[in-house]
C-alpha positions as CSV (number, residue, x, y, z in Angstrom):
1,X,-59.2,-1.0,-9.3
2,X,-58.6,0.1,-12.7
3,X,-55.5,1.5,-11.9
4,X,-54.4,-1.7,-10.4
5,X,-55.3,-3.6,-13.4
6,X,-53.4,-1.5,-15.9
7,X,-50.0,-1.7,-13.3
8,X,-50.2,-5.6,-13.6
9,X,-50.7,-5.2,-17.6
10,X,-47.8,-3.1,-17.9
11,X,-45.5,-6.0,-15.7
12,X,-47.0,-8.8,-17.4
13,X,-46.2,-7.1,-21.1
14,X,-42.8,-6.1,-19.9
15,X,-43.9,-2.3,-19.6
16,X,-42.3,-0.6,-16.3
17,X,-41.9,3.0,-17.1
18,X,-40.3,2.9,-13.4
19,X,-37.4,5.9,-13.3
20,X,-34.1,3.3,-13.6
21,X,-31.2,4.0,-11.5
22,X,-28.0,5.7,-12.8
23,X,-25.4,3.3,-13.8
24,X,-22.3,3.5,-11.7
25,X,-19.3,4.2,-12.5
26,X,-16.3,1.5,-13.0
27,X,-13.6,1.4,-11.0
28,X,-10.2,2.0,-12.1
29,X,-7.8,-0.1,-13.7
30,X,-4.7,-0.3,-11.3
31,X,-1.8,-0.7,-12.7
32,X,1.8,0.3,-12.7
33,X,4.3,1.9,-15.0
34,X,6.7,0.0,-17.5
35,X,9.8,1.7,-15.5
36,X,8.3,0.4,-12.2
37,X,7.9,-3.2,-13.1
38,X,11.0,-3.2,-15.2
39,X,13.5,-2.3,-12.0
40,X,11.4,-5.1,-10.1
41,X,12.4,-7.8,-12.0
42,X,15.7,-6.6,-12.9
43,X,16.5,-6.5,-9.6
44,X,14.5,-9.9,-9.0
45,X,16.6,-11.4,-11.7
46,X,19.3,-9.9,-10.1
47,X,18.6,-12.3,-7.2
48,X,18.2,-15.6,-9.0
49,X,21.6,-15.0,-11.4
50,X,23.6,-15.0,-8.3
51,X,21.9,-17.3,-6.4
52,X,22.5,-19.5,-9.2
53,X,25.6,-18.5,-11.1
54,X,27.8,-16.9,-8.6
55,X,27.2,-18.8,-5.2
56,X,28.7,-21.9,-3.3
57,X,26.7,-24.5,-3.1
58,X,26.7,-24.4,0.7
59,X,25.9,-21.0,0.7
60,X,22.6,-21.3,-1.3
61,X,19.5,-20.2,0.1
62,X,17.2,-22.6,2.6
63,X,13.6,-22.5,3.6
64,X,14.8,-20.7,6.7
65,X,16.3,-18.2,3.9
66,X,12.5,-17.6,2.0
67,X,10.5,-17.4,5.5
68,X,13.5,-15.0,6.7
69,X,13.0,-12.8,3.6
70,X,8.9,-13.1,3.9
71,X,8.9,-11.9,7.3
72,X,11.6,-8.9,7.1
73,X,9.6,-7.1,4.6
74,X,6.7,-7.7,5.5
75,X,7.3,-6.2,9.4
76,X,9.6,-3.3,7.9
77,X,6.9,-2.3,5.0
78,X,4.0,-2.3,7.9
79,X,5.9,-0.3,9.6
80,X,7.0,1.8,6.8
81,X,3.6,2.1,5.2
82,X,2.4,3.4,8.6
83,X,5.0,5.9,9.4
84,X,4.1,7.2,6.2
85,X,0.4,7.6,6.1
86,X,1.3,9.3,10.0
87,X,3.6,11.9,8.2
88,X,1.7,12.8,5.0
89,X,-2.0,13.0,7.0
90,X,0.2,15.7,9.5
91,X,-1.0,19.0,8.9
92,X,2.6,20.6,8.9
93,X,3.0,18.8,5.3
94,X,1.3,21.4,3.6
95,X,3.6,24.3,4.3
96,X,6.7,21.6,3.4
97,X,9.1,23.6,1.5
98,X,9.7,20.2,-1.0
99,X,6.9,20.0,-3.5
100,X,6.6,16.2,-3.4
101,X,5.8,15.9,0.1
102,X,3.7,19.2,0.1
103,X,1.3,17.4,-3.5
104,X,1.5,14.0,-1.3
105,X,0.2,15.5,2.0
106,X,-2.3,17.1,0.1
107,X,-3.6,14.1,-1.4
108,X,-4.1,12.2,1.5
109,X,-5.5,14.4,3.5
110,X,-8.5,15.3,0.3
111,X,-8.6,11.9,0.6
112,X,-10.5,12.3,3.7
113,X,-12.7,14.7,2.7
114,X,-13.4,13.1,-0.7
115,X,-12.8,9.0,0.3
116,X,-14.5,7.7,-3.1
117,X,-12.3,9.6,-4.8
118,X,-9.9,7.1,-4.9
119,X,-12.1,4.5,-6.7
120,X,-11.6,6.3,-10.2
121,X,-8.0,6.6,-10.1
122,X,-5.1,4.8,-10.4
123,X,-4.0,4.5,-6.7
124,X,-1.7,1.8,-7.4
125,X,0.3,4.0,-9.9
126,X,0.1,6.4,-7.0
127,X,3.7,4.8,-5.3
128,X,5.1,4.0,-9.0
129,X,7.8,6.7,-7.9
130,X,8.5,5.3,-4.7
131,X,8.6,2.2,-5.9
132,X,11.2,3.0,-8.2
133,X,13.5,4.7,-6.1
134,X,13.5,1.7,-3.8
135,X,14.5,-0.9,-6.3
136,X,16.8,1.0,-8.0
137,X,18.3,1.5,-5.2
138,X,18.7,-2.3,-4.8
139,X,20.1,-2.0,-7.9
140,X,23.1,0.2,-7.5
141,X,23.6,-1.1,-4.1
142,X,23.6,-4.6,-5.7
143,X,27.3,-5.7,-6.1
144,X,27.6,-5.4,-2.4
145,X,24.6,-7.0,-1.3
146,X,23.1,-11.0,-1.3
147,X,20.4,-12.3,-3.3
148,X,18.1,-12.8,0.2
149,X,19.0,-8.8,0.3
150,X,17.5,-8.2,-2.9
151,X,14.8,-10.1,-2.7
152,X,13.8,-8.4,0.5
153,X,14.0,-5.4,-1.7
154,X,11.6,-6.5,-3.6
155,X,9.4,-8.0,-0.9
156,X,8.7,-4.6,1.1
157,X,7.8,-3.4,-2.7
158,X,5.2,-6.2,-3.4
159,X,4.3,-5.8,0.1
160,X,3.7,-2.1,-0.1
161,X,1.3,-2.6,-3.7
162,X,-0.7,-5.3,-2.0
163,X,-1.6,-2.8,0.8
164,X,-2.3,-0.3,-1.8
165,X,-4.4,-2.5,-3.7
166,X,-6.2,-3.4,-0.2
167,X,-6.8,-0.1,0.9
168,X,-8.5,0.6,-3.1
169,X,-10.6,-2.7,-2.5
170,X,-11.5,-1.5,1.0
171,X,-12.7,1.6,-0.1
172,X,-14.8,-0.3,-3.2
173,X,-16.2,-2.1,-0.5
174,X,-17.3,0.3,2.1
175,X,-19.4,1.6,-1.3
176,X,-21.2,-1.8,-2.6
177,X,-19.0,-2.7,-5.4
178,X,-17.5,-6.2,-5.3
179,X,-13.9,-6.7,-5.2
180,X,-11.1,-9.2,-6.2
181,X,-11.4,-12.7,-3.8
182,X,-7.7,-12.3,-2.8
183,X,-8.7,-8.7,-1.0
184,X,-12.4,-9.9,-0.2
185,X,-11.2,-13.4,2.1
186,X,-8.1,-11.8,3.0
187,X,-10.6,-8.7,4.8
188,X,-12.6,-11.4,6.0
189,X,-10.3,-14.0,7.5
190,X,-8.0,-10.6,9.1
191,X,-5.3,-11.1,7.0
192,X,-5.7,-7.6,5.5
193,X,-7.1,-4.6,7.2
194,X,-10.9,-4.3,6.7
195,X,-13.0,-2.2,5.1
196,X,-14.6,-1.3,8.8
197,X,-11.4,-0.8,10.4
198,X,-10.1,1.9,7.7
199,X,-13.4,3.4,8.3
200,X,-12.6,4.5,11.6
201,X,-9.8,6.3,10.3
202,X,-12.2,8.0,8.3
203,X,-13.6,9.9,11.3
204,X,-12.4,13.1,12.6
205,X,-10.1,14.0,13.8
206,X,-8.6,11.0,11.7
207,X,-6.0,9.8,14.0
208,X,-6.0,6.5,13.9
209,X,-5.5,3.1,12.3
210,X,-2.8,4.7,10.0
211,X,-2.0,0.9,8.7
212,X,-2.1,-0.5,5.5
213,X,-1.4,-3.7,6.3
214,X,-1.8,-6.2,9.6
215,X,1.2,-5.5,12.1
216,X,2.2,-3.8,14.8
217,X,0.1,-0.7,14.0
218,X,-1.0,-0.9,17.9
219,X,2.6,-0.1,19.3
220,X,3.6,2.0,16.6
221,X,0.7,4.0,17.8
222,X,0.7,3.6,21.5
223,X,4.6,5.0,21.1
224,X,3.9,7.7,18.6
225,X,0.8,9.0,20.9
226,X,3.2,9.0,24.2
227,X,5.4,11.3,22.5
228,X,2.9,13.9,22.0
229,X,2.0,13.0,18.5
230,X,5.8,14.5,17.8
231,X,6.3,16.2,14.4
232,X,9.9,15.7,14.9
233,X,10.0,12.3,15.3
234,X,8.3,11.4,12.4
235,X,9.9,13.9,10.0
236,X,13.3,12.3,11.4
237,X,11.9,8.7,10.9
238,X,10.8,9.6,7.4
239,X,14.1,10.8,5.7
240,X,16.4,8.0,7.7
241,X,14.6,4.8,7.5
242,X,12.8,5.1,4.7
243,X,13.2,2.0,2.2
244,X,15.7,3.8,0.1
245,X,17.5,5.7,2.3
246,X,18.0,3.2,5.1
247,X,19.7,0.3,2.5
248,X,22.3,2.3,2.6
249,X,22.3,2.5,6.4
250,X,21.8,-1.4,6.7
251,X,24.9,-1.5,4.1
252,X,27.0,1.0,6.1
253,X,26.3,-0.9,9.5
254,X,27.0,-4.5,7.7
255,X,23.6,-5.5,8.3
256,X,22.9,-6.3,4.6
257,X,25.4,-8.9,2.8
């Protein structure tokens, strides 16, 4: 009884020599380099001048035009960002002869091991490279291409960050932090994978639900698994149709004006 009495002293005076709970960590700041942002709105800028300046009226961009350019990039980056999380996550990566892919492959596949990892690091800065590479390769290809062309450039870029961004926020949330309301309705409403799906992919033997983003994920799989989960395939998709490599091809083939 005694006992009792001096606990309800201690809460009424404010005393509660109860061990606290550690205070946990901030997530990183994501962010992306100077160079990065810089090509992105050169080559965006790009866009508008000769929209502007150096087209026909009649030859302007449309509606049609924007909702073409939306949906191009967004269907090539899903299937882009898939193929790539499919190639760095195969074990074969380690061994790879060209230090990038070999300190990429490693990455993501730590990142199984260690998942929370990711939550104090600048994951976004993680594709500042790639990124890079892409738009300024928009920009050289630039005289010979049309503004919708850039801006689809650009598109697959912003496309690709949001996924990165989502699959940080999904991992924040899967741990009990709270997260941006863009990433937190867009999970909720299935615009962007969840935090539960991405968890699946989580589990050995981790080959699943290599999406970043919500697309065709489901056929890219269903075709990559009848082929016997080929090595080959992907390390021939990866060097020919990936975003900077394959604007060239598109260019070659007259597919991009």
């Amino acid at each position: 009884m005694t006992v009792q009495v001096e606990k309800m002293q201690k809460v009424v005076h404010g005393d509660d020599s109860s061990p606290k709970k550690p205070a946990r960590a901030p997530l990183a700041r994501q962010s992306q380099k100077t160079l990065t942002l810089t090509l992105l709105s050169a080559l965006t800028l790009a866009a508008f001048f000769q929209e502007a300046i150096m087209r026909d009226a009649e030859t302007r961009m449309t509606c049609k035009t924007v909702l073409y350019i939306l949906v191009v990039s967004y269907c090539y980056c899903d299937y882009w960002l898939w193929m790539l999380h499919c190639f760095l996550d195969r074990k074969e990566n380690l061994e790879s002869r060209i230090p990038d892919i070999k300190e990429f492959a490693t990455k993501f596949q730590e990142h199984h091991d260690f998942p929370t990892k990711v939550l104090y690091e600048n994951h976004l800065g993680e594709i500042d490279d790639l990124v890079s590479a892409v738009a300024g390769m928009g920009l050289l290809l630039g005289y010979w291409t049309s503004p919708a062309t850039k801006l689809i450039v650009v598109g697959v870029c912003m496309w690709g960050s949001l996924g990165s961004l989502n699959h940080f926020y999904g991992h924040a949330l899967t741990n009990g932090y709270e997260i941006p309301p863009l990433y937190k309705y867009g999970q909720r409403w299935g615009l962007l994978p969840t935090a539960k799906h991405h968890k699946t992919h989580h589990t050995a033997p981790f080959e699943m639900n290599w999406n970043f983003l919500n697309g065709f994920y489901r056929i890219y799989e269903a075709v990559y698994f009848s082929t016997g989960s080929s090595y080959n395939g992907l390390f021939a998709m990866f060097y020919t149709c990936n975003p900077a490599v394959i604007q060239t091809w598109a260019l070659a083939l007259g597919i991009l004006a």
